[in-house]
C-alpha positions in Angstrom: 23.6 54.6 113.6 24.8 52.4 116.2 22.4 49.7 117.9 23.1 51.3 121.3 22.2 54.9 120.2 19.3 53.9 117.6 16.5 56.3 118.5 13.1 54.0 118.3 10.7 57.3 118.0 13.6 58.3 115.3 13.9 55.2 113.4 10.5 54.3 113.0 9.5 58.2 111.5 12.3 57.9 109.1 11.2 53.7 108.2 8.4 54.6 106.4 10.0 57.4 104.4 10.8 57.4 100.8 14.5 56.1 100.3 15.8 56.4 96.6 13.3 56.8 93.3 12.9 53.7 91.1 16.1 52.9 89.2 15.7 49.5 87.9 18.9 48.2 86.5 18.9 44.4 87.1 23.2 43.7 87.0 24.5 39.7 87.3 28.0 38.7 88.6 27.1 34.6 88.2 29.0 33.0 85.2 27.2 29.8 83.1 26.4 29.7 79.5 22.9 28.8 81.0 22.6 32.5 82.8 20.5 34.6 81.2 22.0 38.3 79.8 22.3 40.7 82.5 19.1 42.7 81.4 16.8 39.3 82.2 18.2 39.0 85.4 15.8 41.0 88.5 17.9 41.8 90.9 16.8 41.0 94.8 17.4 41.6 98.5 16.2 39.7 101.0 14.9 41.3 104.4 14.5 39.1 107.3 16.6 35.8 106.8 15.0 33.7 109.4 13.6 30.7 109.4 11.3 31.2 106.9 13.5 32.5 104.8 16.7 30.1 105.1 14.0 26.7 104.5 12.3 28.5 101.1 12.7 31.8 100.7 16.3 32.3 99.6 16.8 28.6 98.5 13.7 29.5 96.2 15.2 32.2 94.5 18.5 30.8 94.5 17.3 28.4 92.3 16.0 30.5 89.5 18.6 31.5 86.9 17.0 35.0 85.9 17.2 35.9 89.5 20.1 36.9 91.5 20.3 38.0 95.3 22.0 40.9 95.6 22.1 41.0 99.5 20.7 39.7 102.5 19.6 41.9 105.8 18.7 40.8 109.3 19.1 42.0 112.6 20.6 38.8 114.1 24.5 38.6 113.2 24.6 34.4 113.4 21.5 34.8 110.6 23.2 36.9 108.7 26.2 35.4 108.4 24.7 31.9 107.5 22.2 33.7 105.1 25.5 35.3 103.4 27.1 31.6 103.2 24.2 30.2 101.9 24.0 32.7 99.2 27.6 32.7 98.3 28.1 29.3 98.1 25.5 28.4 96.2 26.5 30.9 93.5 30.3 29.7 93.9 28.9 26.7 92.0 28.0 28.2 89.1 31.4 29.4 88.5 34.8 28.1 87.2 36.7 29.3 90.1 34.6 27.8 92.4 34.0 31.1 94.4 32.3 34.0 95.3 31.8 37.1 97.4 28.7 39.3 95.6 26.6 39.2 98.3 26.3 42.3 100.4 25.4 42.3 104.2 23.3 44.9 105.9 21.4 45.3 109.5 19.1 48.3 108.6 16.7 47.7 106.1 16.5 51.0 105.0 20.2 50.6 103.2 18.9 47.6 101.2 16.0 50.3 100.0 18.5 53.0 99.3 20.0 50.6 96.9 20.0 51.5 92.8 21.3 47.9 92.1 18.2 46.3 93.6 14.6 45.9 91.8 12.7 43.7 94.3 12.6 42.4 97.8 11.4 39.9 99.2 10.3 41.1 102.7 10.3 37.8 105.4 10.5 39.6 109.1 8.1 38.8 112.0 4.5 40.1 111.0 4.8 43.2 113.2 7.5 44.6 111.0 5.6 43.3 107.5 3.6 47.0 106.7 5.8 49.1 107.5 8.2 47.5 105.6 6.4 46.9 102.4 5.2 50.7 102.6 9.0 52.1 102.8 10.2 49.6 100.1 7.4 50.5 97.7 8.1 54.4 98.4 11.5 53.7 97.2 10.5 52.3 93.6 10.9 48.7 94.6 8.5 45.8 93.6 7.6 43.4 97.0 7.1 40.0 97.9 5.9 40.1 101.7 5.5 37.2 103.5 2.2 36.6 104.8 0.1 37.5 106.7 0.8 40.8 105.0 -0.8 42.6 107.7 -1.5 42.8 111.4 -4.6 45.1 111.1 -7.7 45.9 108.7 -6.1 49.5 108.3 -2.7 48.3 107.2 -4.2 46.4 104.5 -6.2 49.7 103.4 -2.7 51.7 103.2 -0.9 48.8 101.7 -3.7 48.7 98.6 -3.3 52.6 98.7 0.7 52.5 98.2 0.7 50.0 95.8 -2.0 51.5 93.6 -0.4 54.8 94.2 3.0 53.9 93.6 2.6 51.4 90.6 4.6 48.8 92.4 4.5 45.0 91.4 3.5 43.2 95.0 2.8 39.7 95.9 1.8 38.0 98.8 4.4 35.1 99.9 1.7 32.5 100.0 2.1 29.1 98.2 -1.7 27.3 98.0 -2.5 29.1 94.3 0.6 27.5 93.2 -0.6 24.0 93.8 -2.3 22.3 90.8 -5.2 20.6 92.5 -5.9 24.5 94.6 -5.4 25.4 90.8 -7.9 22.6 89.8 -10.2 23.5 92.7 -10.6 27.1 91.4 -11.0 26.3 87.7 -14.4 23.6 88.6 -16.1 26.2 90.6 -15.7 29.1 88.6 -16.6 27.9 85.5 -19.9 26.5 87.0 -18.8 23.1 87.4 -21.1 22.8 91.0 -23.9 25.3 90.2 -24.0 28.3 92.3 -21.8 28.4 95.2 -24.0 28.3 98.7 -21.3 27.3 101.5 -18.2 27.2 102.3 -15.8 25.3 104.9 -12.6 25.9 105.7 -10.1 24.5 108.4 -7.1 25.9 110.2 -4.6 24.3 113.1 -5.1 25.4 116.1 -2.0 27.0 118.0 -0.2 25.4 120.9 -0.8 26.2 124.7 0.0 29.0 126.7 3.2 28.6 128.4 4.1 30.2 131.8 5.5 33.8 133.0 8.7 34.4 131.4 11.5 36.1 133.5 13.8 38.9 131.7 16.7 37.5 130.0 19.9 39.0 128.8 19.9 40.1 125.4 22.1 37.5 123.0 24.9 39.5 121.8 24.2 38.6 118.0 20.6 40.5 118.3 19.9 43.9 117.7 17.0 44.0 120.1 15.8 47.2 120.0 15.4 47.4 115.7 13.9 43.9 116.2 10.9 45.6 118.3 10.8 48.1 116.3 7.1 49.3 115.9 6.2 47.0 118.6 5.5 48.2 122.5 8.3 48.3 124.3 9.5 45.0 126.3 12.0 43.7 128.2 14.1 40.4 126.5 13.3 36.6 126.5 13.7 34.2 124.7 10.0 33.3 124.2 8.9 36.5 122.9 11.6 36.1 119.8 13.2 32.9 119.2 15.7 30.3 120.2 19.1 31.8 119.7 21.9 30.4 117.2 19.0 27.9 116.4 15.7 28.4 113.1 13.2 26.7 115.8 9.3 27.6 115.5 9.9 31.5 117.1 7.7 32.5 120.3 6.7 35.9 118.4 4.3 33.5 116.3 2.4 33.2 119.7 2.4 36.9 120.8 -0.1 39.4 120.2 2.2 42.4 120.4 4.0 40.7 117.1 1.5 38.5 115.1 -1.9 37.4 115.5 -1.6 33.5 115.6 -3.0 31.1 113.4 -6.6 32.9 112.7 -4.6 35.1 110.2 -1.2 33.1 109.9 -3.6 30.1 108.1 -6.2 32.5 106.6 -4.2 33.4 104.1 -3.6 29.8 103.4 -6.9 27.9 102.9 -9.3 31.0 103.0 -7.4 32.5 100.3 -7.5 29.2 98.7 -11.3 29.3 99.0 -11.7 33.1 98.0 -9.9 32.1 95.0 -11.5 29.1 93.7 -14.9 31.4 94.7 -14.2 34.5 93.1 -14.8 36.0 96.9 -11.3 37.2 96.9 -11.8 41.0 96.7 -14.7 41.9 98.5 -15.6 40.3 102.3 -18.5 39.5 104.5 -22.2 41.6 105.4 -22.1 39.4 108.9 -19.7 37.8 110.9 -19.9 35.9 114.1 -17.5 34.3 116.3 -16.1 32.5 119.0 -12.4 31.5 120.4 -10.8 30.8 123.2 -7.6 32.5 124.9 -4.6 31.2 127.1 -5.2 31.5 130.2 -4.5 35.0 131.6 -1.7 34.3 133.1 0.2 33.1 129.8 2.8 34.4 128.7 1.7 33.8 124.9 -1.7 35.2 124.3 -2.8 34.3 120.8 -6.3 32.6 120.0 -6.1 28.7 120.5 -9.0 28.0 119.0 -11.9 29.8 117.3 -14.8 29.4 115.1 -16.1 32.3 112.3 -19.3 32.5 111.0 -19.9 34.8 108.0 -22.1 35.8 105.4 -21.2 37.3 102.1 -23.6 39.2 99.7 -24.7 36.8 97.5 -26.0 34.9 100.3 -22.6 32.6 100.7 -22.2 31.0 104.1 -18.8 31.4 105.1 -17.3 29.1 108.3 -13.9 29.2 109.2 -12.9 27.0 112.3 -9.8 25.4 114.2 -9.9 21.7 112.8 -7.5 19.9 110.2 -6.4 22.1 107.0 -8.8 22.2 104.0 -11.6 23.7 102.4 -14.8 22.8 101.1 -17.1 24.7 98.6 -20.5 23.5 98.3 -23.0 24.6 95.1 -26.5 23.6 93.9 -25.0 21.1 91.6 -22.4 19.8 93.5 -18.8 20.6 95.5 -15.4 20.0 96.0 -12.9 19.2 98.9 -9.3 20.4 99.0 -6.8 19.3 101.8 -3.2 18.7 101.7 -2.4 16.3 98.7 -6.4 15.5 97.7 -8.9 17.4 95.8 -12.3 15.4 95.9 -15.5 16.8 94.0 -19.0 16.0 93.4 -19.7 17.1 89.5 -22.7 16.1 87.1 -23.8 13.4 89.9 -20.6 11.7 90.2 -18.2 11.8 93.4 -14.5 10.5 93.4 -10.8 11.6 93.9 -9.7 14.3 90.7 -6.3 14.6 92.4 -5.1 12.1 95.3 -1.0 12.6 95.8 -0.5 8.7 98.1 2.3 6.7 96.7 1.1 4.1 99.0 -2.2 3.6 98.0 -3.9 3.7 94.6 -6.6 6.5 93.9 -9.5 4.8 95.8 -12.0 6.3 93.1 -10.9 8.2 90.3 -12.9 11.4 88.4 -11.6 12.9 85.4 -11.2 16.7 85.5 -14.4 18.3 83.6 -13.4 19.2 80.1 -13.1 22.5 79.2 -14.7 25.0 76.9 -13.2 28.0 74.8 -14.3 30.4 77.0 -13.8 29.1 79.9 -11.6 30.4 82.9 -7.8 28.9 83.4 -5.7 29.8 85.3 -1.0 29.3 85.5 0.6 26.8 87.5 3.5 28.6 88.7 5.3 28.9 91.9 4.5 32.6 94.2 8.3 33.0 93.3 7.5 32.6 89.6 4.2 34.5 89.9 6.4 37.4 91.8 9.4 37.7 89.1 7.3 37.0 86.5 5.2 40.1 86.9 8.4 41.8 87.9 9.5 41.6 84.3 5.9 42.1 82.6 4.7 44.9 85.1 1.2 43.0 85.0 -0.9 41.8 88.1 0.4 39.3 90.4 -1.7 35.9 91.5 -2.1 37.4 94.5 -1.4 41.5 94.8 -1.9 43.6 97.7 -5.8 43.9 97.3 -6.8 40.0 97.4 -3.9 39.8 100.2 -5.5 42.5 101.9 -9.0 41.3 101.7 -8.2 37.4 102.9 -6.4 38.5 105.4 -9.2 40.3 106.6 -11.4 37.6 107.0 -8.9 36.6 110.2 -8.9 40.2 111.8 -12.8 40.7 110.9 -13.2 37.2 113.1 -11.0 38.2 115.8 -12.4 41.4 116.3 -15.9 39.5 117.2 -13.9 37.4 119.1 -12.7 40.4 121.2 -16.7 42.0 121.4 -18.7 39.2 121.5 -22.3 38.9 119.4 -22.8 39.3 115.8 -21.7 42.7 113.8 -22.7 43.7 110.2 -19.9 44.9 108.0 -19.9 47.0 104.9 -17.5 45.5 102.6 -17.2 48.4 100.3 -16.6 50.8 102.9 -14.7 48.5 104.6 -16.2 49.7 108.3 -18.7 48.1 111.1 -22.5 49.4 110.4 -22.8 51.2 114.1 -20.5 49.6 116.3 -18.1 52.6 117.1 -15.9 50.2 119.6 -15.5 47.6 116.5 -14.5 50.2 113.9 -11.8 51.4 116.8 -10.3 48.4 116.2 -10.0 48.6 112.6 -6.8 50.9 113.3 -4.7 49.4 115.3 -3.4 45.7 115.9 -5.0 44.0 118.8 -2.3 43.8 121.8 -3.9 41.8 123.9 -7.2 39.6 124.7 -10.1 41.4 126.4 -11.4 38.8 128.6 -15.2 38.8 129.9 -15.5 40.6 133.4 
């Protein structure tokens, strides 16, 4: 099927249909005394070799000896080709002659699916194309890492739990923070009691940039296969800030277009809310109340995602939830005490004593040390392992990832929950376990389908 006669209505009908049943036979072609037999080795491709995926994704993977990348696929010809070389040459290393070719090439996504040689994929497109995706891959027998956020609406989360559950698939969400010891550290104080009973929490977020101005139509680069890079977004004419900066792995412009992603209000949730929702225990279930304000580009903007917003929510158990535009961290208060998280510090006030548990400056000295609380038999612990790890890991064992669909689902939520009272204004009451707006018929609309553009007071 050629770029030129691709049928959108066509292609997108047959994306989400099964492609091959589960045939997982993980096959090596690397050499080294270090390699693990052929049988220990899972077998990968990668879909969407951006930037993303050229700074960690593939590097990541290439540097695990029971995995191997079995091919690369991406719509862009200059990515492809450099995600090939990089591949390919980091391989060629690991064997005496110095060379190798093993890695297949493919534009259509649907051909890495159809595959019998591969057992996972890791799944690193622009967020538009994440669900469907994910959906097709796991229909096809094959176990997914998708790179977050998973999801551009409440509804695709729903069908994403329901697929994985139904098909039995292994599914992680790309998403680093429960990989970091002091996140790690965080979780383990506060949910073996360390602070009492949890009351509030805080977390922070970056805001986005500005708008920018009216962009004209531009010609298509010849390495881009526009039209299966739209895919099951509306229609639009080319430019350059609604993808990316060709031959170039610059910050794209999709990140700041509602027709493609939401911006940072889920982009970051699923950093240091899901951070928070793990150290809590909150991570499966969501808010009774929720309210919120942001603030949109101006109308005339060409990018349209929130600047700026600030969540309010309440959970069940009487939790007060914020989650705001400020600096990235989180902060999780209890009747006996709390802790802090940002980048590089975890901070806590336990048994009446406040200091630094974890403080990553090689500049300074910890300004006020406090030793990690000691732990009892029973006690909750959790790995410190790498999403990659986490992903292969559970590849191999068939058990439950850090992070599977259902906790990627639900964090994720807590961004589309608080753009959606962005959109309407007020406060709404949520049923978490239904998973719909107590009567609000206009919010619940907007449960189905991702929001395309800002509705703006009249």
């Amino acid at each position: 099927m050629s770029s030129s006669s691709v049928s959108r209505r066509r292609f997108l009908r047959a994306a989400g249909a099964a492609c091959a049943a589960p045939f997982v036979v993980p096959v090596s072609v690397l050499g080294g005394e270090a390699a693990p037999a052929p049988s220990q080795r899972i077998t990968v491709g990668m879909i969407g070799v951006g930037r993303q995926s050229r700074i960690f994704n593939v590097k990541q993977f290439l540097e695990m000896p029971d995995v191997q990348i079995v091919a690369v696929c991406e719509v862009d010809s200059w990515r492809l080709a450099n995600a090939k070389q990089q591949v390919e040459t980091a391989y060629a290393k690991n064997r005496p002659s110095g060379t190798y070719t093993g890695c297949a090439t493919h534009v259509d996504f649907r051909d890495v699916l159809g595959r019998k040689d591969i057992d996972a994929v890791m799944i690193g497109t622009p967020d538009h194309w994440h669900v469907p995706m994910a959906l097709a891959a796991m229909r096809a027998g094959k176990d997914v890492s998708l790179e977050k956020p998973i999801t551009r609406s409440i509804a695709e989360g729903q069908e994403l739990v329901a697929v994985a559950k139904k098909t039995g698939r292994v599914f992680r969400v790309d998403s680093e923070l429960r990989s970091y010891p002091h996140i790690v550290q965080a979780a383990e104080i506060v949910r073996n009691g360390r602070i009492g009973k949890v009351q509030k929490v805080t977390v922070g977020v970056p805001g986005t940039d500005v708008g920018c101005p009216a962009q004209p139509d531009m010609p298509i680069p010849p390495e881009l296969d526009y039209e299966r890079w739209q895919g099951p977004a509306p229609h639009a004419a080319y430019t350059e800030f609604r993808v990316t900066k060709p031959r170039a792995y610059e910050r794209p412009g999709w990140m700041r277009h509602l027709y493609y992603c939401d911006g940072m209000i889920t982009n970051w949730t699923t950093h240091w809310n899901d951070g928070a929702a793990f150290a809590t225990g909150l991570e499966r279930t969501g808010p009774q109340e929720i309210e919120a304000t942001g603030e949109y580009p101006p109308q005339e903007s060409f990018w349209n995602v929130l600047l700026k917003f600030d969540v309010k929510m309440r959970f069940a158990d009487g939790v007060e939830w914020t989650y705001r535009t400020e600096k990235p961290f989180f902060r999780i208060e209890g009747t006996d005490g709390w802790v802090y998280a940002e980048y590089g510090q975890l901070r806590a006030r336990i048994d009446g004593r406040e200091g630094y548990i974890f403080f990553d400056d090689k500049k300074k000295p910890n300004p006020q040390p406090l030793p990690m609380p000691e732990f009892k038999p029973d006690d909750i612990r959790f790995a410190v392992k790498s999403d990659k790890r986490d992903f292969i890991d559970c590849v191999k064992s068939r058990g439950e990832t850090l992070e599977p669909a259902e906790v990627g689902h639900r964090v994720t939520s807590l961004g589309h929950l608080g753009q959606i009272v962005i959109q309407l204004g007020g406060k709404l009451k949520w049923d978490p376990a239904k998973e719909r707006f107590l009567d609000n018929a206009a919010a619940n609309a907007m449960i189905a389908e991702p929001i395309r553009a800002p509705r703006r007071p009249a």
